[in-house]
N, C-alpha and C positions, 0 to 999 in steps of 0.2 A: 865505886858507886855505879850501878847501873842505871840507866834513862830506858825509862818506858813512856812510849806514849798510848794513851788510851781516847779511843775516839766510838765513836756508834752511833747512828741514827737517832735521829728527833723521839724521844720519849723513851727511850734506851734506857736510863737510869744513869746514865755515865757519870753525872756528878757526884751522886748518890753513892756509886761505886769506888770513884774518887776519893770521898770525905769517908770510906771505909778502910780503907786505903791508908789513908792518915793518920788514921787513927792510933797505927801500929807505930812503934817509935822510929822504926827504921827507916819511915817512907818523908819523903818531903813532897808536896803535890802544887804545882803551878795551874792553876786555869786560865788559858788562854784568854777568857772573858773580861776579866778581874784586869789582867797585863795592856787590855785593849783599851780598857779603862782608865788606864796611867797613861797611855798613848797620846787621850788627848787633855792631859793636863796643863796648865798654864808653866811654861818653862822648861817643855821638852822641844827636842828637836821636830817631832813629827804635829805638834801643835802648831809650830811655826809655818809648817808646809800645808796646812791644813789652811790657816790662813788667806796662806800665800794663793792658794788655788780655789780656794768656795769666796773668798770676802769676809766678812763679817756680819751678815744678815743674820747668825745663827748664835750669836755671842750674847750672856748674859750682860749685865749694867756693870760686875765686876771683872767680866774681861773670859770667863769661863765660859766651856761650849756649854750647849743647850744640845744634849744627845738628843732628844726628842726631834727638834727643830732640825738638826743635822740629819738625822736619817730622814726627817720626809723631804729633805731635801734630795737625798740621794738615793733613796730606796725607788724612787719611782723613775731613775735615770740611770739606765745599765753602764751608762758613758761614766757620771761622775759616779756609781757605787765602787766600779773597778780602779776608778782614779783615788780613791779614798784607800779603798783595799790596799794599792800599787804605796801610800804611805804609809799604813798603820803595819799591815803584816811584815813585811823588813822591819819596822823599828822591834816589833816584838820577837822574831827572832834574835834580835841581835841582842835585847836584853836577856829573853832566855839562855843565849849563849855566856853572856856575861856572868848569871845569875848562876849556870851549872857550874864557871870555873870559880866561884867564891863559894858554893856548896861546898865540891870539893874537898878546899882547904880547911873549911870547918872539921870535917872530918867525923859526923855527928849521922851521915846517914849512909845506909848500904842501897837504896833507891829515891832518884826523882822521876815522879811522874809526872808528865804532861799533859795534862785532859785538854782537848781540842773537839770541836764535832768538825773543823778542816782539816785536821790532819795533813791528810796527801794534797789539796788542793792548794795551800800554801808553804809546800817544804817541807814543815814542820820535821814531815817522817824520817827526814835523811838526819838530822841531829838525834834520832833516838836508837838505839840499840835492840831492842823489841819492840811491836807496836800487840798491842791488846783490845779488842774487841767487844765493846758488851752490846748484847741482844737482847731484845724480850720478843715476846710474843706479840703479833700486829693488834691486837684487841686491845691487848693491854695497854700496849703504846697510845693507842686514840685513846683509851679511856683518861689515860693520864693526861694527855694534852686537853682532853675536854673537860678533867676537875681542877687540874692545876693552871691549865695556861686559858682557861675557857675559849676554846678554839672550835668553831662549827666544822660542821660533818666537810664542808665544801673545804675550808680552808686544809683541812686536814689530810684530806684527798690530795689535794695541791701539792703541802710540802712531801706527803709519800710519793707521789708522779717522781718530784724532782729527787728523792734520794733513793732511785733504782740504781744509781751507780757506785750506791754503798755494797751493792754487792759487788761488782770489780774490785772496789777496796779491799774486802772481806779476804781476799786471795792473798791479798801481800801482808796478813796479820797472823800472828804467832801462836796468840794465846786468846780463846775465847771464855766471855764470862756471861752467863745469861743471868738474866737481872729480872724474873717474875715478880720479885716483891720479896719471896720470902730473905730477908735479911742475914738470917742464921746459915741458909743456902751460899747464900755472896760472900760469906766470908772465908766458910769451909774453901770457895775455889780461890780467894784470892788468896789465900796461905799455902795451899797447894803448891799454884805455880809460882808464889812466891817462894818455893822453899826448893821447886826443881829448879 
């Protein structure tokens, strides 16, 4: 079983890519999103530390985070978002890790992919065997973030500023998939290099 991980820039289509990906029986697809999401379930390790370090100001009536609540609590503080970071991204490691050797044994697929848009920023890249890339074209990217995420021209500007260092990234990736829309295009490349 091979691990790829596939990462790309904000409006990249990555998931998109992903859930094509999946589609094929071969592939088994984790999103880091989704795993970050179990992270802070009531009754994991990383819940507990989560606790342990913000309080309880952000806890529903049943005892569950309030993800909303929690990010503005730490989205607006680079101290506690890296402090948040420094718990969730290890725990999800270590389940990805756990989750590849029980793949594995199943013995049911010939790829897992890893969709992340951190990729290299949390590790991730060294548990995977290839890493894959998808692109689009910079228009297309804002347009998507402007009909799907309704994000203004300013904000959008911003998060392209900060992901200039996706191109450093780009240098340490294997396999590039560009993701314009047309879907019948995205699949031709992912069976491609799925099949070199």
């Amino acid at each position: 079983m091979k691990i790829i991980g596939l990462t790309g820039g904000i409006g990249s289509g990555k998931s998109t890519v992903g859930k094509r990906m999946e589609e094929l029986k071969a592939v088994k697809l984790q999103m880091t999103d989704d795993i970050g999401h179990i992270a802070l379930e009531q009754g994991t390790e990383s819940y507990d530390k989560i606790i342990e370090s913000f309080g309880k100001s952000f806890l529903k009536e049943n005892g569950e985070i309030d993800r909303n609540l929690l990010g503005q609590l730490v989205f607006a503080n680079q101290d506690k978002l890296e402090k948040l970071n420094a718990i969730i991204h290890p725990w999800v490691i270590d389940y990805l890790k756990r989750d590849i050797e029980n793949t594995k044994k199943e013995n049911k697929y010939l790829y897992y992919v890893v969709e992340s848009a951190i990729l290299f920023q949390t590790g991730l890249d060294r548990i995977c065997e290839e890493i894959w890339y998808v692109d689009a074209d910079e228009e297309i990217r804002r347009t998507r973030l402007q009909e799907n995420r309704g994000y203004n021209v300013e904000k959008i500007d911003s998060i392209m500023a900060q992901q200039r260092e996706n191109e450093v990234f780009k240098k340490q990736c294997q396999v590039f998939i560009l993701n314009n829309g047309e879907l019948s295009e995205v699949d031709t490349q992912i069976k491609k290099f799925l099949k070199e």
